[in-house]
C-alpha positions as CSV (number, residue, x, y, z in Angstrom):
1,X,0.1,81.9,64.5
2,X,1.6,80.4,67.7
3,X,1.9,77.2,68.6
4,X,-1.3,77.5,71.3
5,X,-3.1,79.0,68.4
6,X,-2.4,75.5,66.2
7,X,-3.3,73.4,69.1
8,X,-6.7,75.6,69.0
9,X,-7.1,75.1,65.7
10,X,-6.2,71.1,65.4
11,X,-8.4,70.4,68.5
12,X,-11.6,72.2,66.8
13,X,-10.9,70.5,63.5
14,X,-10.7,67.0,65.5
15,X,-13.6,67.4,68.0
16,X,-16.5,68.2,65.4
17,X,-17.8,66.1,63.0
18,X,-19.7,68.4,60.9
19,X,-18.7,70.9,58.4
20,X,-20.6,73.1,56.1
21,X,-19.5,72.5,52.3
22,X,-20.1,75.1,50.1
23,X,-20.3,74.3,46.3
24,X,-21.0,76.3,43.2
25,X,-24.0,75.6,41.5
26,X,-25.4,77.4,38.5
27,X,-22.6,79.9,39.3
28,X,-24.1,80.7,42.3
29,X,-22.9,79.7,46.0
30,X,-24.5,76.6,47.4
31,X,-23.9,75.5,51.4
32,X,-25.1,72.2,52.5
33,X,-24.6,70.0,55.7
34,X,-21.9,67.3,55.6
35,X,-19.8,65.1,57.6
36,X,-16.1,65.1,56.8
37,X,-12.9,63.2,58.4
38,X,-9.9,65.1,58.7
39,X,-6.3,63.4,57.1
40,X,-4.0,63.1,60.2
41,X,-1.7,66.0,58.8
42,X,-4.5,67.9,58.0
43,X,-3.8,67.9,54.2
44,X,-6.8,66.8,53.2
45,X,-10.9,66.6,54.2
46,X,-12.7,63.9,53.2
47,X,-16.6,63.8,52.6
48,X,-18.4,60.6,51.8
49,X,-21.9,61.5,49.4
50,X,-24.5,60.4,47.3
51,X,-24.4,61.7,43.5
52,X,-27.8,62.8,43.8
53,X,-26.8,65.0,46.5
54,X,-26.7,68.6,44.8
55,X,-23.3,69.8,46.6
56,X,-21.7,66.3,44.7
57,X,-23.3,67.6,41.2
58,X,-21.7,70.7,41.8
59,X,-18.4,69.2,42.5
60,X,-18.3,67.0,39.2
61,X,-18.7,70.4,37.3
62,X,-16.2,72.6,39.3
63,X,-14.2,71.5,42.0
64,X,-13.4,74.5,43.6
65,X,-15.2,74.2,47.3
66,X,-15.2,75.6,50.6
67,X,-15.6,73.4,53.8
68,X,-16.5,75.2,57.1
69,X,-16.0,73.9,60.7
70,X,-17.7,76.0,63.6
71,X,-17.6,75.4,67.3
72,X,-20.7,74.1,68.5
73,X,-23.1,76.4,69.9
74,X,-23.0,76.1,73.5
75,X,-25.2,79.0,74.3
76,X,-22.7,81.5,75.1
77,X,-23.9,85.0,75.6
78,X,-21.3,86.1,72.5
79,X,-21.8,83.2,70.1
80,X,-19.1,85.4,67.7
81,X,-16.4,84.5,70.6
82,X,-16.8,80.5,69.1
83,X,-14.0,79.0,66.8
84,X,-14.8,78.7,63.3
85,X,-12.3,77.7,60.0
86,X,-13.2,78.0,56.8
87,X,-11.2,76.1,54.4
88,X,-11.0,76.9,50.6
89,X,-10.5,74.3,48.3
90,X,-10.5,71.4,45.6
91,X,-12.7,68.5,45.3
92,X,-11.7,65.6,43.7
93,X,-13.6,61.7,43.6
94,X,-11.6,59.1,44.9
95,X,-12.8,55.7,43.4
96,X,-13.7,52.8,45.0
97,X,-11.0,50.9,43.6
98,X,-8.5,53.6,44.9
99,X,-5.6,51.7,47.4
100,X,-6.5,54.3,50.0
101,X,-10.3,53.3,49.5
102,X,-10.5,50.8,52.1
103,X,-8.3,52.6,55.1
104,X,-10.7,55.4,54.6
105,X,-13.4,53.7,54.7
106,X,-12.4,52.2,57.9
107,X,-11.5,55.8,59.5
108,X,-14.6,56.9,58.3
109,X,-16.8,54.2,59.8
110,X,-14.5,54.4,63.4
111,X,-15.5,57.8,63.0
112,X,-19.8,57.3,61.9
113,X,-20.1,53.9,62.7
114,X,-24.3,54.4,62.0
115,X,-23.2,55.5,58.1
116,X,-22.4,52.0,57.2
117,X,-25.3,51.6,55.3
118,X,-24.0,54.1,52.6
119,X,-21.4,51.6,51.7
120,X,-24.1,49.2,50.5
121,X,-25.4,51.7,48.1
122,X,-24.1,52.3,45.1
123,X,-24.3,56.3,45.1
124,X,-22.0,57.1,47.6
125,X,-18.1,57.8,46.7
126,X,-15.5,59.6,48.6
127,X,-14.3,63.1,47.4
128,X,-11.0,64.4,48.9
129,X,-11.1,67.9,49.3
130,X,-7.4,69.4,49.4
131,X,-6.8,73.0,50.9
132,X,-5.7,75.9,49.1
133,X,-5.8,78.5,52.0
134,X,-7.8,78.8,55.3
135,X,-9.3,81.2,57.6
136,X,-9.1,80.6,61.3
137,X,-11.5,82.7,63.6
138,X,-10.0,81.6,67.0
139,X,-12.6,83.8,69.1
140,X,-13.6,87.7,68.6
141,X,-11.0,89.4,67.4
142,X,-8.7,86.4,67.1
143,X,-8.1,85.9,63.1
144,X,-5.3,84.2,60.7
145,X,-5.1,83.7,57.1
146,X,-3.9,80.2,56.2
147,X,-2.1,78.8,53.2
148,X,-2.6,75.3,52.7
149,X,1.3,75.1,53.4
């Protein structure tokens, strides 16, 4: 992958703010809506949810995830020419009392300042999700497998 094609890549992951995180649950594939903040180095994807949300459940039982980031639709005629990763991972909890609790939660809330509310209730952690491998669809015909590396 070029550089262009990193740029591509780093701009897509930066610009949206929702991913698609797919769990395991019951040993069968699960895919909800999430919001999700990037690390700067892109080592790591961090999601902020409620233990009653299913996708968390799954998560405490096996970590293994996938996060996906797609362009947004902009009504294209060929909506298979729009950027799309999909990231293959681990979960794990971060705890409140974690020193890099507090800088995340100030990233996160620059990021979703109406989420705020979640940090009053007593639900919602932060999971770190840290890539294994990757695949980047840069536009039709456009596609690189990743390592996390």
């Amino acid at each position: 992958m070029n550089s262009e094609t990193s740029e591509l890549l780093a701009g897509l992951i930066r610009k949206e703010r929702v991913a698609h995180l797919g769990t395991l649950r019951g040993g069968a594939p699960m895919v909800s809506m999430t919001l999700y903040l990037a690390a700067g180095d892109f080592s790591g994807f961090h999601v902020h949810v409620s233990r009653l949300a299913w996708h968390t459940q799954d998560m405490l039982q096996d970590p293994r995830v996938a996060l996906s980031i797609a362009e947004s639709d902009d009504e294209r005629p060929d909506p298979f020419t729009l950027m799309r990763v999909s990231i293959r991972g681990e979960a794990v909890q971060i705890q409140n009392e974690d020193p890099s609790f507090e800088n995340l939660k100030d990233a996160w809330l620059a990021r979703f300042p109406e989420q705020e509310i979640n940090f009053e209730l007593a639900d919602f952690s932060f999971w770190r999700i840290t890539p294994r491998d990757a695949r980047f669809i840069a536009g039709f015909g456009r596609i690189y497998n990743l390592s996390a590396a």
